[in-house]
C-alpha positions, 0 to 999 in steps of 0.5 A: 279877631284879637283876643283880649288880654287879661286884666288885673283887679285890686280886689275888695275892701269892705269899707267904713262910714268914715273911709266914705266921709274921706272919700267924699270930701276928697273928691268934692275938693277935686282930689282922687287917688287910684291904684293902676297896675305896674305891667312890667312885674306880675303883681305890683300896683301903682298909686296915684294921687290928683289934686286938681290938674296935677297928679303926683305918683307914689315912687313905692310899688305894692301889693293889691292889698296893701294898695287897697289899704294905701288909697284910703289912707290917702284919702283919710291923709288929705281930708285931714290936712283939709287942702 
């Protein structure tokens, strides 16, 4: 049997009342974003937003932190502009 190769995890941020009022609003209007790891370097990630069917990449890497901070302010981004 193969053995599995090891992940990665963004780790975690405590979070506020108003992070989730982002989040729920952006995700009951069909807009996600998430962070997926860059394999090619040993510590980057990647963001990606979706806005319906489409999904648009962040060109800029980042750390796991900073990308933690980076999801929410998307999400505090949109829900603002309230697409």
């Amino acid at each position: 049997m193969r053995k599995m190769k090891g992940g990665r995890t963004l780790g975690y941020k405590p979070y506020s009342a108003g992070d989730m009022k982002h989040v729920g609003w952006c995700l009951n209007n069909n807009i996600g974003v998430c962070a997926i790891p860059d394999w090619k370097t040993p510590t980057a990630w990647n963001i990606i937003v979706r806005i319906g069917t489409t999904y648009h990449p962040d060109p800029k890497g980042y750390t796991a932190p900073d990308a933690i901070n980076k999801i929410y302010e998307y999400y505090e981004y949109y829900y603002k502009k309230g697409i």
